[in-house]
Legacy VTK file of the C-alpha trace (Angstrom):
# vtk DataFile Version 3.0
C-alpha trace
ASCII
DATASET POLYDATA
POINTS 114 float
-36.565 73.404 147.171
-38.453 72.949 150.673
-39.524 69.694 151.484
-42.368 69.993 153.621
-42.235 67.766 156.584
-46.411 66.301 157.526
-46.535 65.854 160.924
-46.902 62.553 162.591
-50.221 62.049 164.353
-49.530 58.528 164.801
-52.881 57.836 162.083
-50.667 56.410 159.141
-51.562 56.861 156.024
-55.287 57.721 154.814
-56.602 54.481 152.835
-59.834 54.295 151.380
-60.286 50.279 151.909
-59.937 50.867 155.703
-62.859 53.035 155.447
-65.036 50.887 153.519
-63.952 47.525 155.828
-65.005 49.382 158.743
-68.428 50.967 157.507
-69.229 47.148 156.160
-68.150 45.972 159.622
-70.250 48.475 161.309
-73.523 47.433 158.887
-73.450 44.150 159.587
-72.708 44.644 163.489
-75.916 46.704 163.362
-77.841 44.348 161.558
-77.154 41.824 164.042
-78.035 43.755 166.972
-81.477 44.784 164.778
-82.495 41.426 164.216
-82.002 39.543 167.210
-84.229 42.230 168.837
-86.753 41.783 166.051
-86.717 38.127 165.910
-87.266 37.794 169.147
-86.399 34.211 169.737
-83.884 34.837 172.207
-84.181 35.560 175.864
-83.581 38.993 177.755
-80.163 37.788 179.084
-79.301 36.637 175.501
-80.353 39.348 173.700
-78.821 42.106 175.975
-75.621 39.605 175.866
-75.172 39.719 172.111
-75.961 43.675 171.769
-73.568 44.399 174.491
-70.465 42.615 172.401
-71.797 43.906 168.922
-71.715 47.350 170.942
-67.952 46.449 172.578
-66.938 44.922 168.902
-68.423 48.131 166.977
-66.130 50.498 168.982
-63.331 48.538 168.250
-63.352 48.509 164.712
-64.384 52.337 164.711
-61.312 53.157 167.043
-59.103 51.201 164.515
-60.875 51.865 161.221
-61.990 55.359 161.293
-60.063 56.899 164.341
-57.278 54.956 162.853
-55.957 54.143 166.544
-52.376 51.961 166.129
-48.885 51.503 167.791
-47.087 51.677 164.501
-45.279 54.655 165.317
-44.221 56.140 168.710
-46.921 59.073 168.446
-49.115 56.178 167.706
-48.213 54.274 170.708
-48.769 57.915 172.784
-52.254 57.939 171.036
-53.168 54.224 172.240
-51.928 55.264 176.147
-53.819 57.997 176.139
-57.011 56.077 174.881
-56.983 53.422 177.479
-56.034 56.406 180.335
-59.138 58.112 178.968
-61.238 54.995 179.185
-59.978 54.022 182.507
-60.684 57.364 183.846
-64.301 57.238 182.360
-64.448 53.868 183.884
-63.699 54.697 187.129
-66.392 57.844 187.420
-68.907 55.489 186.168
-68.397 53.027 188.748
-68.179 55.767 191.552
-70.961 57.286 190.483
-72.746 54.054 190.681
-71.520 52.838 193.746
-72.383 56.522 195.579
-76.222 56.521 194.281
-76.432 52.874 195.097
-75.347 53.922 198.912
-77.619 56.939 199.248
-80.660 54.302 197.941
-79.500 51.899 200.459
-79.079 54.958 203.353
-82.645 56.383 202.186
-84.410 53.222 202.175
-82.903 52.506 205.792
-84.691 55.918 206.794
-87.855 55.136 205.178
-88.035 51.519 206.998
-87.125 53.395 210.487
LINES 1 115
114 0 1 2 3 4 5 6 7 8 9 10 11 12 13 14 15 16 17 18 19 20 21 22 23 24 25 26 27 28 29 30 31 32 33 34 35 36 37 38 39 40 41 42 43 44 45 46 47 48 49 50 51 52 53 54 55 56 57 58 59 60 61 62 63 64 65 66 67 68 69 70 71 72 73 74 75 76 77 78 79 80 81 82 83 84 85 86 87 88 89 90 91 92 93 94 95 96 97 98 99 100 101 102 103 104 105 106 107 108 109 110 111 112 113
C-alpha cells in the first residue's frame, strides 16, 4: 500500500482545545478593552494604555492559537522568521511613512510662517 506522506507546514496538529482557549482568550481581551472604555473611570493615557496591550496581547494569542505560529519543527521555525521579517518590514514603512509626512508638515508650516 501507499502511505501518503501530509506535508509539513510547520502548524502541528489541528486540536480543537487550542481553538476554544484562544476564542475564550480573545472574549475576554475584548471585554476588557469594552469596559474600560464604557466605565470610564480611567484617564485618556490609561485607557489608550490598556487597549493598546489587550490589542498587542490579542494578536499574540491569535498568531499562536489560530494561525498556529510555533518553532516545533524546522518549517515551523521558517514560519516564525518569516513572521517577524514581515512585521519588521511593516514596521519600518510605518515609521518612514511617518517620519516623511511629519517633515513635509514641518517644511509646509515653515512656508506658511515665511
Amino acid at each position: 500500500m501507499h502511505e501518503t506522506h501530509q506535508p509539513d507546514y510547520g502548524t502541528g496538529q489541528k486540536k480543537l482545545g487550542i481553538y476554544i482557549v484562544g476564542l475564550i482568550a480573545c472574549i475576554i481581551l475584548t471585554i476588557i478593552s469594552f469596559w474600560t472604555v464604557m466605565a470610564n473611570a480611567l484617564t485618556k493615557s490609561h485607557i489608550f494604555f490598556i487597549i493598546y496591550l489587550s490589542a498587542c496581547v490579542q494578536l499574540i494569542v491569535q498568531v499562536i492559537c489560530f494561525l498556529r505560529l510555533n518553532t516545533h519543527t524546522e518549517q515551523g521555525k521558517i514560519n516564525v522568521m518569516s513572521f517577524i521579517f514581515t512585521g519588521v518590514i511593516l514596521l519600518c514603512i510605518v515609521i518612514g511613512s511617518l517620519w516623511i509626512m511629519s517633515n513635509l508638515h514641518y517644511n509646509l508650516m515653515a512656508d506658511y510662517l515665511d
